[in-house]
Structure formats: structure tokens, C-alpha cells
C-alpha positions in Angstrom: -22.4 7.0 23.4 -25.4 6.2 21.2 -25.1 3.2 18.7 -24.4 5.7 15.7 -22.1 8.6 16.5 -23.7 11.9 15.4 -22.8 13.5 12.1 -21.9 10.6 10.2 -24.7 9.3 9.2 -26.4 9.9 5.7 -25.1 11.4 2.4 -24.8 14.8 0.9 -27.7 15.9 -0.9 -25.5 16.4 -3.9 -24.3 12.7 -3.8 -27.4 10.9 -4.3 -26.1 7.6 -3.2 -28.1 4.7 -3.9 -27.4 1.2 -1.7 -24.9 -1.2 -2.3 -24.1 -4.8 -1.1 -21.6 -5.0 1.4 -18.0 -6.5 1.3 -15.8 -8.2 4.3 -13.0 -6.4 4.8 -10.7 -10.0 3.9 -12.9 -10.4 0.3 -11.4 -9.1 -2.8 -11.6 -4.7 -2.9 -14.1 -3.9 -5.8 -13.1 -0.8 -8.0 -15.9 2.1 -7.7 -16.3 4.0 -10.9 -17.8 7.6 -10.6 -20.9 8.4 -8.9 -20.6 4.2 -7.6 -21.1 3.9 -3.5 -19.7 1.0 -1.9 -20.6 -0.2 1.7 -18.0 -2.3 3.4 -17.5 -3.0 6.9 -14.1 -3.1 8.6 -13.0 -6.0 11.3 -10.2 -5.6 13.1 -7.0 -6.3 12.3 -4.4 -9.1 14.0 -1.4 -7.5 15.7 2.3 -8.7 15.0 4.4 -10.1 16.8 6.3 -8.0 20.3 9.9 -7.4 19.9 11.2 -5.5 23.2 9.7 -3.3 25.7 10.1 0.2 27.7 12.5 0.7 30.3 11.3 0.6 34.0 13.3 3.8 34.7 11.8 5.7 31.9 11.2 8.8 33.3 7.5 9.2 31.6 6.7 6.2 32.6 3.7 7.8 34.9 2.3 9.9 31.8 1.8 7.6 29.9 -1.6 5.9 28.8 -2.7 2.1 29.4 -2.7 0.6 26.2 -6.1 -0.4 26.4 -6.9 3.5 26.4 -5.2 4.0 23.4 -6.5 1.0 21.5 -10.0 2.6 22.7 -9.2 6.0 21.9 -7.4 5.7 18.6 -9.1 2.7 16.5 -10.2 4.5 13.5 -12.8 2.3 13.1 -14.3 2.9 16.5 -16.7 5.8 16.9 -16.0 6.9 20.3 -17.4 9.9 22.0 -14.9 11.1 24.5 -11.5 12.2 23.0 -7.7 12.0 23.7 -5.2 13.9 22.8 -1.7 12.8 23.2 0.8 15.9 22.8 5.3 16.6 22.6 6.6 20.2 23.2 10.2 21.3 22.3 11.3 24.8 23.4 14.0 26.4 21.0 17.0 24.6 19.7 16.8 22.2 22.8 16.8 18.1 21.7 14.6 17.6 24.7 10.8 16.7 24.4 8.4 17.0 26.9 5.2 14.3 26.4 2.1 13.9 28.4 -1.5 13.4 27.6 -5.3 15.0 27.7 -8.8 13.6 27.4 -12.0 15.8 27.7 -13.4 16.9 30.6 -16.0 19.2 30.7 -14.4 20.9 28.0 -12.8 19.6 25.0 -9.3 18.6 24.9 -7.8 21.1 23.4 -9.4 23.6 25.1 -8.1 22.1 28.5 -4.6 22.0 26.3 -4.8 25.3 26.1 -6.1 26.6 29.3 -3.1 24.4 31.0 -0.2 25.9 28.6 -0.9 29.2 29.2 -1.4 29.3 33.0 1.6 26.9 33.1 3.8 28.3 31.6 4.9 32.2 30.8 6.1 32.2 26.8 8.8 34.6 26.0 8.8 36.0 21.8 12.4 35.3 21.7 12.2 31.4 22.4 10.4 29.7 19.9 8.1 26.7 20.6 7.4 23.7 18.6 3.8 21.7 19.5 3.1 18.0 18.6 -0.6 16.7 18.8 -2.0 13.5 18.3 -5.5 13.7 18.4 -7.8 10.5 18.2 -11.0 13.4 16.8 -10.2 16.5 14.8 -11.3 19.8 16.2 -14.6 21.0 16.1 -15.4 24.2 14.8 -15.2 26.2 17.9 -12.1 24.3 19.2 -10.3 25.3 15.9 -11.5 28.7 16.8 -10.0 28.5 19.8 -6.6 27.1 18.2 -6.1 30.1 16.1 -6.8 32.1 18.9 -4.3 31.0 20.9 -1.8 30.9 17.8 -2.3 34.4 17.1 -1.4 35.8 20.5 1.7 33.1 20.7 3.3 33.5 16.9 6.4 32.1 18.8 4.4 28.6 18.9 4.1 26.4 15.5 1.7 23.4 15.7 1.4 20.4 13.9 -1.9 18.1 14.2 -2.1 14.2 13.4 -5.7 13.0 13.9 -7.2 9.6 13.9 -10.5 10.2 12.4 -12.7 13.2 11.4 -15.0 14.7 13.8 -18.4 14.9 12.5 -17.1 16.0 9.0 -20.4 16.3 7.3 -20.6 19.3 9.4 -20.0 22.4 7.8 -19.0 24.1 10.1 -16.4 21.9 11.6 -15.2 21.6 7.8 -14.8 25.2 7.5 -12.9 25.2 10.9 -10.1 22.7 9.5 -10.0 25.0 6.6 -9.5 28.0 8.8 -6.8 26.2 10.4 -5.1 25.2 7.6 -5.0 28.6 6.4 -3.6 30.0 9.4 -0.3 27.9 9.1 -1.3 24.7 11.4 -0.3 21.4 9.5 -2.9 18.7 9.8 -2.4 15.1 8.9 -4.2 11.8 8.9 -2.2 9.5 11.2 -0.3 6.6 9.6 1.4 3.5 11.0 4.5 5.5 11.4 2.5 8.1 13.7 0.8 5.2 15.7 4.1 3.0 16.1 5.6 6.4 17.5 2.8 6.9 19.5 2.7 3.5 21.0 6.4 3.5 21.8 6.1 7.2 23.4 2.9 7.6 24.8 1.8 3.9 26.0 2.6 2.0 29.2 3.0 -1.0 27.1 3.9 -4.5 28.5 7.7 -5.7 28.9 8.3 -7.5 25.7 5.4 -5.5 23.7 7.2 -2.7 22.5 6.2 -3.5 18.5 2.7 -4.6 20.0 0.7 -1.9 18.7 -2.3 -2.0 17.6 -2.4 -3.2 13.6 -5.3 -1.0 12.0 -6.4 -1.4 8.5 -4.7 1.1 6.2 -7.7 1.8 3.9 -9.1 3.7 6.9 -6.1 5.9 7.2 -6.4 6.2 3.1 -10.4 6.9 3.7 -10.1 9.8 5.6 -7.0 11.4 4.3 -9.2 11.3 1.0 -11.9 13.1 3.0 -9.1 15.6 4.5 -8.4 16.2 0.4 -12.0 16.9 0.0 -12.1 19.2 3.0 -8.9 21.4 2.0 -9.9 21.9 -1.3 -13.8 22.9 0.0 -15.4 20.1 -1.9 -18.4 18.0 -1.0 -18.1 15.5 0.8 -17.3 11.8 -0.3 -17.0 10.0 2.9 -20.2 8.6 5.1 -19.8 6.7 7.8 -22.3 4.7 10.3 -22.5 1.9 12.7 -24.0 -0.9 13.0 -25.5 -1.7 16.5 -26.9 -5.2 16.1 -23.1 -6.6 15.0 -20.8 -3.4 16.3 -19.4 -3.3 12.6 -18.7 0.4 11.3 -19.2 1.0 7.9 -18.4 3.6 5.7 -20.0 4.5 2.2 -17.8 6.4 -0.4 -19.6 8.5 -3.0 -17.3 10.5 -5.5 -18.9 13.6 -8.0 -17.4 15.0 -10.9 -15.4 17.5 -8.7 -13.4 14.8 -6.9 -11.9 13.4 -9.8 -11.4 16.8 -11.3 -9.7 18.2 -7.9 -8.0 15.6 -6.1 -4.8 14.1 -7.2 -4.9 10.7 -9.2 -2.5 9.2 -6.7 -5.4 10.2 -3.4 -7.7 8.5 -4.7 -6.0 4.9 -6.5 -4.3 5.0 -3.0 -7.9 3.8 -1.6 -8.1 0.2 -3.9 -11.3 1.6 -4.5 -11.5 3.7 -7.1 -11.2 3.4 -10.7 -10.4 6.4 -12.5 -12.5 7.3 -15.7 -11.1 6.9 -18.7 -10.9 9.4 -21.7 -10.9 7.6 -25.2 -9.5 9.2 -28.6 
């Protein structure tokens, strides 16, 4: 891919963003107040220490990932083209799970997800179906399309959808798509440690003695665009830019915040970020 993935850079003509010095991500967190951007680019963050690892009998042993490919795919601060999509499916009231994984091909992920359920597998109405994905890009608009497609002619199947970043979010379209989604009864989260730790443990052909080994990534990230997924639901501009740096491969991200944003999204979204300082109303 290019130095500066597609869709992320530049600001919303409703923003005006002017520049702003830039911060390491180890120096103090400065408090934006309204209408304030603030550049700061994001190193990478030490992993702890291994505990135990998986068993060599483990029977998904051959589906899962090397965790190089998932370090790759699933950094937040990494602005990878391809895409991977990491997925559970329980049938009914069985405890079993089955796990395996995707990346594009010529198609998109989830449309090869789809393509391989459905000639897979024949769905009967009376068995319902519960679908896990962990996606390291959202859906574009057309794959969303294609989501609620699929959903409609399958209401037996429920899907939930933890993504690692925001595929070209300044899009409209793609913005409206999530929406669309949303609407349509598919729950869509930001990944958190908790998803990543599960996903490393599940999904990742991780080393004997590794099995705590996953990679650490810097929470404001995961805070960063779960703001941006606020902004999204609620159909407001965006606040998030993001772009990358060729000459030092740093990614930085700018956040701009309007009127609306503090008016729509709750207090505790955006104080989460360490960036933002609320106005304040004196009497």
C-alpha cells in the first residue's frame, strides 16, 4: 500500500483545523478544549510478560493465524491495506464454537464470509445461529450492503462485529453503511484488550510459553475510534483524521471536536480519551 492509506487524510470542511505541534506518545496528554486539534504520533507499545501457551493437541491448531499476521493485521496504529477477518459460530443452544479465519481475496472479506457460509452450509429457520467477527477494518459501504442482505434472508443468524479500526471513515458512504447496519440489528464495537487477549488466545498459533504474549496496543487508540464510532452512530461530523508519516512510519491522528460533539456524545466518550476538556458553564 501507498505511504498514506486513502480516506484518512484531511479534515472536514466543517472543522477548520488549524496545525498543531506534535506530542510523543510517553510526554504528558494535553487537554483539547473545543474547536482545539492536536497532532500526536503513537509508537508502539512493549508487550508483558508470557505466562503459558496452547496445547499441541488443540484441535484448531491448523486454523489458526501466525502471530506475526495478527500483529500485522490488527495494530490500530497500522494502516494496512489488505484485511482479516477472524470469525466464531455457535449453532443453537450447543456450547460448541466453531473458529477459523478470512483475509481478502479478490473480494473483500466478508464477502468471501459470506459466499463460503451459504454454499457451506444449508440453514434451517428453526435452529438459530450466533456469528462472532473480528475484523481488523470495518465494512465498506457495499460490504455492509451485502451484510444486511445476507441477514435479511437468514433472520435465524444474529451478528456481532468488533473492529480494529475504521475503514476510510471520512467517507460518507461507508459512514452511512455502519449506520445502516446498526439499524438493522448488527452490534458493532471497537475492539478492546479484552477482545484482543481473546483473540490472541483463540485465533493465534502463538509460541509455547506465550499465551499472555499479545500484542500491548495503546488504549487511546481503541478510545479514538470508539469516539469516532459515537460520532458515526449519532450521524455527526466527523472528529477523527488520521495520516501517516512516510519519512518516520509514525501514524498520526488529529482530533477536531464542533459544537455538536459536545452537545451529542456522552461526557464519559469523550474524558475517556485524556484529551479533552469539557467546557465549562459559569453562573
Amino acid at each position: 500500500m501507498g505511504c498514506c492509506h486513502p480516506g484518512f487524510a484531511g479534515s472536514d470542511p466543517g472543522c477548520g483545523p488549524t496545525p498543531a505541534h506534535q506530542v510523543k506518545e510517553r510526554a504528558h496528554l494535553t487537554a483539547v478544549p473545543p474547536g482545539r486539534p492536536l497532532n500526536i504520533p503513537l509508537q508502539k507499545a512493549l508487550p508483558d510478560q508470557p505466562l503459558q501457551g496452547p496445547l499441541a493437541a488443540d484441535a484448531t491448531l491448523r486454523r489458526r493465524i501466525q502471530p506475526w499476521e495478527f500483529e500485522a493485521f490488527f495494530d490500530p496504529r497500522e494502516l494496512r491495506k489488505e484485511a482479516c477477518l477472524l470469525y466464531e459460530i455457535k449453532w443453537g443452544m450447543s456450547h460448541n464454537i466453531w473458529r477459523y479465519s478470512g483475509k481478502n481475496t479478490t473480494k473483500h472479506v466478508e464477502i468471501n464470509f459470506i459466499e463460503k457460509f451459504t454454499s457451506e452450509r444449508h440453514l434451517r429457520p428453526s435452529i438459530s445461529c450466533s456469528i462472532v467477527w473480528f475484523l481488523s477494518w470495518s465494512p465498506c459501504w457495499e460490504c455492509s450492503k451485502a451484510i444486511r442482505e445476507f441477514l435479511s434472508q437468514h433472520p435465524n443468524v444474529t451478528l456481532v462485529i468488533y473492529v480494529a479500526r475504521l475503514f476510510q471513515h471520512m467517507d460518507r458512504l461507508n459512514r452511512q453503511g455502519l449506520r445502516d447496519l446498526i439499524n438493522s440489528g448488527v452490534t458493532i464495537q471497537i475492539m478492546r484488550t479484552s477482545e484482543y487477549d481473546h483473540c490472541w488466545r483463540n485465533f493465534v498459533n502463538y509460541p509455547p510459553g506465550k499465551e499472555a504474549h499479545w500484542p500491548r496496543y495503546p488504549l487511546l487508540w481503541m478510545k479514538l475510534y470508539a469516539l469516532e464510532l459515537h460520532c458515526i452512530i449519532l450521524s455527526l461530523p466527523p472528529c477523527l483524521m488520521i495520516s501517516r508519516r512516510c519519512q518516520n512510519q509514525l501514524t498520526f491522528f488529529r482530533l477536531t471536536l464542533q459544537n455538536c460533539h459536545y452537545q451529542m456524545i456522552p461526557p464519559h466518550i469523550l474524558l475517556a480519551t485524556g484529551l479533552v476538556q469539557l467546557p465549562v458553564t459559569w453562573r
